[in-house]
C-alpha positions as CSV (number, residue, x, y, z in Angstrom):
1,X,-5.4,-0.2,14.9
2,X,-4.3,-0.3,10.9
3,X,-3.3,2.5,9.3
4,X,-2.4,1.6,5.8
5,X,-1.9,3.9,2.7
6,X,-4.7,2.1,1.3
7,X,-7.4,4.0,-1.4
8,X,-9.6,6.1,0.2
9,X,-13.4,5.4,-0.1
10,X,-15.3,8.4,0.3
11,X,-15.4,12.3,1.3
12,X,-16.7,14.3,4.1
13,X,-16.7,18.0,2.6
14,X,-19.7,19.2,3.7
15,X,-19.4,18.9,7.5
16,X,-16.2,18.5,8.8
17,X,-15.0,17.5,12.3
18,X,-14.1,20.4,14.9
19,X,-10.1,21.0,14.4
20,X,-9.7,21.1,18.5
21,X,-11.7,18.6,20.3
22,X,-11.4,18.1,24.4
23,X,-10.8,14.9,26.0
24,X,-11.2,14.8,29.8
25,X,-7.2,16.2,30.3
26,X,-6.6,16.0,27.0
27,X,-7.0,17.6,23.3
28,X,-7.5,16.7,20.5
29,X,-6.1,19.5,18.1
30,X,-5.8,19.0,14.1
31,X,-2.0,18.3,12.7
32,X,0.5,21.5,12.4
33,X,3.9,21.5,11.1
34,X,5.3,23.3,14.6
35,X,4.6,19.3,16.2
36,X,7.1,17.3,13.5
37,X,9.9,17.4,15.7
38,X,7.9,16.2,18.4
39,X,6.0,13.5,16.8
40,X,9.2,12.4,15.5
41,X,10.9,11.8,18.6
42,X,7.8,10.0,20.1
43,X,7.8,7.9,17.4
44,X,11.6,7.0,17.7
45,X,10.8,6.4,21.6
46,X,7.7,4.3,21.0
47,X,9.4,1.8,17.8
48,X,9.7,-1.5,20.1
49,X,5.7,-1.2,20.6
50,X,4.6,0.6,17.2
51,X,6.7,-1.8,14.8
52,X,5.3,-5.0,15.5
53,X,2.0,-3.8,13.7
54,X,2.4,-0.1,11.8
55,X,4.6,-0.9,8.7
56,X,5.7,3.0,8.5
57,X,7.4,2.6,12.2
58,X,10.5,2.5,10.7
59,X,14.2,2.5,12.6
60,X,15.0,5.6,10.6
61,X,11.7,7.6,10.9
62,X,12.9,11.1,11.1
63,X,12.0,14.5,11.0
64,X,11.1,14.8,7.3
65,X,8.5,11.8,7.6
66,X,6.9,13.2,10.3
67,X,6.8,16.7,8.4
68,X,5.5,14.9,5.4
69,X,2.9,12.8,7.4
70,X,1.6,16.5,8.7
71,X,1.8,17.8,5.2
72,X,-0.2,14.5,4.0
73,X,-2.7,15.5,7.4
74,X,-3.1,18.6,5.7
75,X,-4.1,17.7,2.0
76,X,-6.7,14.9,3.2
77,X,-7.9,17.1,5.6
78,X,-8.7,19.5,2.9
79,X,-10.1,17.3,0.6
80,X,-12.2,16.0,3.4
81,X,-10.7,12.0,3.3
82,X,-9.2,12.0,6.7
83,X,-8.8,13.9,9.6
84,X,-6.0,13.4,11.9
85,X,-5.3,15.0,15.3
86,X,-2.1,15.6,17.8
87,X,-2.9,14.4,21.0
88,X,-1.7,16.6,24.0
89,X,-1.7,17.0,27.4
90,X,-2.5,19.4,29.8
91,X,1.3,20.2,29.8
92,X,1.0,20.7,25.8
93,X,3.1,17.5,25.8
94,X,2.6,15.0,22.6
95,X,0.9,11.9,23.8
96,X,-0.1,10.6,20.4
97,X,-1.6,10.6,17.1
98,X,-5.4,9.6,16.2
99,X,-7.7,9.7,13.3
100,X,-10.8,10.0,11.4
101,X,-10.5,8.1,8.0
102,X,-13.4,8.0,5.0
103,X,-11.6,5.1,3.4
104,X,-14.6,2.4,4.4
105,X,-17.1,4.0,2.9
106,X,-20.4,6.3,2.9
107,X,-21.6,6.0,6.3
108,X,-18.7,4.8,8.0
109,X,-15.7,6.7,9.7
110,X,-12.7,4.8,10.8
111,X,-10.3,5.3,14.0
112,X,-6.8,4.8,13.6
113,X,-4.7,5.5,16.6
114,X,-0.9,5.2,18.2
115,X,0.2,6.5,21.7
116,X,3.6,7.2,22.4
117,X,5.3,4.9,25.3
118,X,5.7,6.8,28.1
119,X,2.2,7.6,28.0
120,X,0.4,3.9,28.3
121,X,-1.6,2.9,31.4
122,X,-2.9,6.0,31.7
123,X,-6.2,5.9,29.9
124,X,-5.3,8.5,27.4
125,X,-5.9,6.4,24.0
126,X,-9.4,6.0,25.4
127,X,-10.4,8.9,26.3
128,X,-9.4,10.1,22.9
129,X,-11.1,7.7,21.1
130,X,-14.1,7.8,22.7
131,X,-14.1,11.6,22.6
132,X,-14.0,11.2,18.6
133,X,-16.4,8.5,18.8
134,X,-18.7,10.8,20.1
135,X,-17.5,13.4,17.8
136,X,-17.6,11.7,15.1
137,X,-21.2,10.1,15.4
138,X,-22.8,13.6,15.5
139,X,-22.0,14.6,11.7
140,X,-24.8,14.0,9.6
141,X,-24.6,11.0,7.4
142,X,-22.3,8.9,9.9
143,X,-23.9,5.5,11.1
144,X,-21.0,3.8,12.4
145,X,-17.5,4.3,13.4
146,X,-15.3,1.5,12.8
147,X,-11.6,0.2,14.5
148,X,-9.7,-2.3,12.5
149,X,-6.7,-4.3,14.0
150,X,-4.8,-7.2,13.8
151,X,-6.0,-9.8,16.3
152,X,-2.6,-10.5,17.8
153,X,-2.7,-6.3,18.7
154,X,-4.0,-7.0,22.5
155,X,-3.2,-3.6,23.0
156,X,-5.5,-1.6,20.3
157,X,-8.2,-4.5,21.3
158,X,-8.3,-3.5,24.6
159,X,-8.5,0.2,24.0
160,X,-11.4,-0.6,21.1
161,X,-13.5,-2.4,23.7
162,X,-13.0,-0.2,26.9
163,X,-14.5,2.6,24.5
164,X,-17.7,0.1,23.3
165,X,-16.8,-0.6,20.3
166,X,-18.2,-4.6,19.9
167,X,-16.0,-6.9,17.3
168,X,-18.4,-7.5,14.0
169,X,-15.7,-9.3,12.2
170,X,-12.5,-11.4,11.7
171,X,-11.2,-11.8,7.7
172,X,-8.0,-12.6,6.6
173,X,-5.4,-9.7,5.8
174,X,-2.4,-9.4,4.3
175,X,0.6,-9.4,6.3
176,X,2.2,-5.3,6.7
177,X,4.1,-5.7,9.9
178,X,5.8,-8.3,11.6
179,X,3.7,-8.7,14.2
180,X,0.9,-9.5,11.9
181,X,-1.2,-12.7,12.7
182,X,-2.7,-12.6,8.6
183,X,-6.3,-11.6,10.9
184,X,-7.8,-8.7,10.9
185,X,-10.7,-7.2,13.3
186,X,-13.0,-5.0,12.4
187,X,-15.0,-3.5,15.4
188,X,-18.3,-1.0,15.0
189,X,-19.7,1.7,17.6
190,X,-23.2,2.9,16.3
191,X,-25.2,5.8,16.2
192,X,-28.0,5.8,18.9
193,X,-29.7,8.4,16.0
194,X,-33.1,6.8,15.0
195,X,-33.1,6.7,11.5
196,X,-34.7,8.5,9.2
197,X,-37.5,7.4,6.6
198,X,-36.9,8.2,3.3
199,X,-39.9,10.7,3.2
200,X,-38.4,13.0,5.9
């Protein structure tokens, strides 16, 4: 998936996503400060698989990043731009990071994931995303949910289409990481809601 510090496009204030969502073993549960140290660990541990394609995977990620990412959780939370969540285990072990992000548009929320190393194979990051998926396509005005990654990211790909989500689009991107193949997918899950006429 991309995560980039890019403009966000829109607001969700007046229904927001549940702070604690379950996923099969795991949950879901909104950013707090008490999981920097954590997050910054996992992130030290996962580098050789996040840097290829997350630009802020950075040799010296430390504490204070991850304390001002949380912070940064916080404030767009608020404002109702993005909403990110902690993924834990059963243990209350940090598996990962995940994401709703308002950034595309009215209509549209976008996933944005990373799972930390020792976690992979397991079937975590898709349970999670699907989880939100389902989450996400119950608040009122949401259509679509949308992934975007870079088409040389087998690994987000695989994830995107275990969970349904069908590839709408390939565009040219900038290159952010250097794993970056300058392509960018964009892949859609839709709401099964009929819609609604304009007179309703």
């Amino acid at each position: 998936m991309r995560l980039r510090d890019s403009p966000f496009g829109s607001k969700l204030s007046d229904v927001q996503p549940p702070e604690i969502i379950k996923a099969d073993e795991l949950v879901l549960q909104r950013w707090e400060m008490r999981w920097a140290e954590e997050g910054a660990a996992a992130v030290r541990e996962s580098l050789p698989e996040l840097q290829p394609f997350l630009p802020w995977a950075r040799d010296e990620y430390d504490v204070e990043d991850a304390r001002d990412y949380v912070k940064r959780s916080t404030d767009g939370w608020d404002k109702g731009e993005e909403f990110n969540y902690a993924i834990l285990n059963s243990d209350g072990d940090l598996v990962g990071s995940i994401g709703l992000m308002t950034r595309m548009g009215p209509g549209v929320l976008e996933i944005g994931y990373w799972l930390r190393t020792v976690y992979t194979g397991r079937g975590y990051m898709t349970a999670a995303v699907e989880a939100l998926t389902r989450v996400a396509l119950t608040l009122p005005g949401i259509e679509r949910v949308a992934i975007r990654h870079d088409a040389a990211n087998v690994r987000s790909a695989a994830v995107a289409e275990r969970a349904g989500f069908a590839e709408v689009e390939r565009r040219k991107a900038e290159t952010e990481a250097a794993g970056d193949s300058r392509t960018e997918v964009v892949r859609e899950r839709r709401s099964e809601r009929p819609a609604r006429h304009t007179s309703e």
